[in-house]
Structure formats: C-alpha cells, structure tokens
LOKE-664663 format. One line per field, with one value per residue (C-alpha): residue number from 1; x, y, z. Coordinates in pm, 1 decimal. Layout:
// LOKE-664663
drenmar <- NUM_...
east <- X_...
north <- Y_...
up <- Z_...
//
This chain:
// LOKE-664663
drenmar <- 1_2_3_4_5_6_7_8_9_10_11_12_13_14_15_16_17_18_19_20_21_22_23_24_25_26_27_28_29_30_31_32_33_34_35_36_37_38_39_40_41_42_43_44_45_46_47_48_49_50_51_52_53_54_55_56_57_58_59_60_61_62_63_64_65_66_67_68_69_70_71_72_73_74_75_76_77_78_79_80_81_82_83_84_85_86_87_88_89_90_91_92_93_94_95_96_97_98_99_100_101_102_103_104_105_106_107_108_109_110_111_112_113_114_115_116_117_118_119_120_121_122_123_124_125_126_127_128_129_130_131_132_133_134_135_136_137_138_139_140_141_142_143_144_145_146
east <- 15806.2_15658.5_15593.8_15592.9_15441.6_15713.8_15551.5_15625.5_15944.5_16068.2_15953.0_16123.9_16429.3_16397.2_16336.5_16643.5_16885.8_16716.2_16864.2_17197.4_17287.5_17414.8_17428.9_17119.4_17036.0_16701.6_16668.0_16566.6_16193.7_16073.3_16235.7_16209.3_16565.8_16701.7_16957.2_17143.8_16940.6_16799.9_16528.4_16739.3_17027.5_17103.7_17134.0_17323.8_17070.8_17206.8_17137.0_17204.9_17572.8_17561.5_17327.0_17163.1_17269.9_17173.0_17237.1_17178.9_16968.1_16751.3_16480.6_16137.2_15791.2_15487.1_15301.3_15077.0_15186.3_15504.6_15846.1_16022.4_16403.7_16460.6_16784.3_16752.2_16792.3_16695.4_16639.1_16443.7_16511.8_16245.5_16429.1_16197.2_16343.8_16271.7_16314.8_16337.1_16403.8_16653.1_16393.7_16172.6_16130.0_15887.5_15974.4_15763.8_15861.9_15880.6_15968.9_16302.3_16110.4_15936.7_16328.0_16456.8_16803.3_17015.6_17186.1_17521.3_17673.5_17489.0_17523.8_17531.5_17589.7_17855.7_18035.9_18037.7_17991.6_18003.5_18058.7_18368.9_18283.7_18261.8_17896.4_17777.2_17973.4_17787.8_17425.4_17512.7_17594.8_17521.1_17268.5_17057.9_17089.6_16959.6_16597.4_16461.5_16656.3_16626.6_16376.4_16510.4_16885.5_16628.7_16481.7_16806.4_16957.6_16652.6_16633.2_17051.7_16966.3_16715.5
north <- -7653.8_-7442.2_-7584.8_-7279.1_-7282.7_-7261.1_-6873.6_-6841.4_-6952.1_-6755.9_-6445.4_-6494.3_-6553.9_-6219.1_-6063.3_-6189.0_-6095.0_-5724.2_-5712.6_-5795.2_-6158.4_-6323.6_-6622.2_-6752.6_-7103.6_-7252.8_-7640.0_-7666.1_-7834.9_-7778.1_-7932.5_-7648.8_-7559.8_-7946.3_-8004.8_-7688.3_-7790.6_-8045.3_-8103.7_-8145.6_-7933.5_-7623.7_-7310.5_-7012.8_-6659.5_-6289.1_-5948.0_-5834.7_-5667.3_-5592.8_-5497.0_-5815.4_-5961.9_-6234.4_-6579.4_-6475.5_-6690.0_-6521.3_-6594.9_-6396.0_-6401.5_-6398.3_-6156.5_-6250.1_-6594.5_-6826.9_-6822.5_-6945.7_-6976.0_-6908.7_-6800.3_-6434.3_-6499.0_-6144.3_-5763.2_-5560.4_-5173.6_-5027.1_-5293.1_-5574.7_-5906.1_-6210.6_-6581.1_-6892.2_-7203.2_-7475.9_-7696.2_-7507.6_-7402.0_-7068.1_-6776.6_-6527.0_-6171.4_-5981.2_-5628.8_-5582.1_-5501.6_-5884.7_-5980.1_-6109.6_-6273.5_-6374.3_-6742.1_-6717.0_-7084.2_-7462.1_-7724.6_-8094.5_-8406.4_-8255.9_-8038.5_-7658.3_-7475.3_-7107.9_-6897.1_-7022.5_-7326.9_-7528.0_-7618.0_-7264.3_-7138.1_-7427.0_-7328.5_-6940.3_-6975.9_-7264.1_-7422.7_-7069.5_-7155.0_-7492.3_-7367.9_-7611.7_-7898.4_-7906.7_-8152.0_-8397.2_-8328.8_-8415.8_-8668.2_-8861.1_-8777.5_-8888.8_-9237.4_-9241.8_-9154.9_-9436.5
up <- -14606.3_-14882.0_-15198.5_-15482.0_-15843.4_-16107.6_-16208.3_-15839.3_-15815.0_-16152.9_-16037.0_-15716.7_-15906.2_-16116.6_-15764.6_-15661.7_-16020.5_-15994.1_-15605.2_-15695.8_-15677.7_-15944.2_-16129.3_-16007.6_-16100.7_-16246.6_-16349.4_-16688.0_-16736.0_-17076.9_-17425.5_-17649.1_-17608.2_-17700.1_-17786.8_-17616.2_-17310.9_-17148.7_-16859.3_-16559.4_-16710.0_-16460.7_-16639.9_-16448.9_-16501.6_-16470.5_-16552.2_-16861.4_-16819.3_-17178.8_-17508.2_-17597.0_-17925.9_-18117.1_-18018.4_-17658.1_-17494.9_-17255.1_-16965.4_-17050.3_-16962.7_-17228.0_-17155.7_-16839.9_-16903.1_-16803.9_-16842.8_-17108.5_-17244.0_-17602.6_-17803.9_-17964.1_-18330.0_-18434.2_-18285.8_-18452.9_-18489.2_-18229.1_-17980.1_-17960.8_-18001.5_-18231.4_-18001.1_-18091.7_-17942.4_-18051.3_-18090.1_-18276.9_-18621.4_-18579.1_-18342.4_-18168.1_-18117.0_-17771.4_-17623.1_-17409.2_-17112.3_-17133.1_-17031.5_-16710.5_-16757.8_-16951.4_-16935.9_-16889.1_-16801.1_-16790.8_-16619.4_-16764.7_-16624.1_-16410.1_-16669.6_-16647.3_-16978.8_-17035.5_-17380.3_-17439.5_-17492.0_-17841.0_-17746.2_-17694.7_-17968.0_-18191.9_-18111.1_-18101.3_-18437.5_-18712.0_-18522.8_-18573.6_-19015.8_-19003.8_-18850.9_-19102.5_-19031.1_-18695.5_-18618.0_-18844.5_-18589.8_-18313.6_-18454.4_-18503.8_-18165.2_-18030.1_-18158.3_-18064.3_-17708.0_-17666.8
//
C-alpha cells in the first residue's frame, strides 16, 4: 500500500479533473471553511464549467505551497480573485491560473448538498456581509457543539 502526502494526493486529484472525470471527492481536513465545512465533510471537486463568480468556493494552491478551499468573495478586473474563508475575517488575493476546481456538492453526515440547497445559498450570500461577525457565529456554535 502507498501512503501519499496530502500535496500528493491534491495534485493527483487535479491530474485527474484536467483528464476528464468528474466530481472528484476530497475529505475536508482544515477548519477555515467552518461552518460551511467541516473536517471529515466530503466535498465533490470539478472543472470549472463556467466563469467563476463570487461566492464560488474553489480548490487552489498558494503559490509553491498547499492547497486550500476558500469562497471567492471578490474578482478583480485583470481576473485575479479575492478568497476568503468562512472562518476567516482577512482574505488573500490569487490569479485564475492558481485554480484547480471548483466545489460543486458536500457531503455531511450522510446528507447530499449541492447549490440548491438553503445551506449553500446561506454562505453564498449573507454569510459573505457578516466578515466581522464571524468569529463571534463560531464562537457560539462552538460552545453549542460541545
């Protein structure tokens, strides 16, 4: 059995999106997307099939760094795109070409959730106006979860 590194394994997984296959899943590790995600949510990657717009959430690398998911919350006009995750109050700014996938579906605890979904539809669009508030949301649904 071989055990791969999670740079590794995320590049293999861009390998496979730019050959064709599709939603492509990746457990989620990290908790800068909370509350949206969660470690041990699945999300579901693909190929862009459309212009990226804001409240996308997409799969990018830093330059020579890792991977990370973040939510667009802004494109600037020579295409490069401002990120910021849910859990996070200051965002970072990246070129297009720094993009992998795009997350198109989650799954939690069993449930499928897509775009059409109240959830997604919540943290596409309010959640991105309360930037300031959100660790105090986290904060609370923290100490409810414990």
């Amino acid at each position: 059995m071989k055990i791969l590194d999670t740079q590794s394994y995320l590049d293999a997984v861009c390998d496979l999106l730019r050959e064709g296959h599709t939603h492509v899943s990746v457990t989620v590790a990290g908790t800068s997307m909370t509350p949206f995600f969660d470690p041990g949510d699945t999300v579901f990657l693909d190929l862009p099939q459309r212009p990226i717009e804001v409240g996308d959430v997409i799969l990018f690398r830093r330059f020579g760094e890792k991977y990370v998911l973040h939510r667009v919350v802004g494109i600037f006009p020579d295409g490069s795109l401002e990120l910021l995750g849910d859990a996070q109050i200051r965002s970072e700014r990246v070129l297009s070409d720094q993009v992998c996938a795009v997350v198109t579906a989650i799954r939690r605890g069993g449930k499928l959730l897509d775009a059409n979904s109240l959830r997604w539809r919540f943290f596409r669009g309010p959640w991105r106006h309360i930037r300031r508030l959100r660790p105090y949301v986290n904060r609370i649904r923290n100490q409810f979860r414990r």
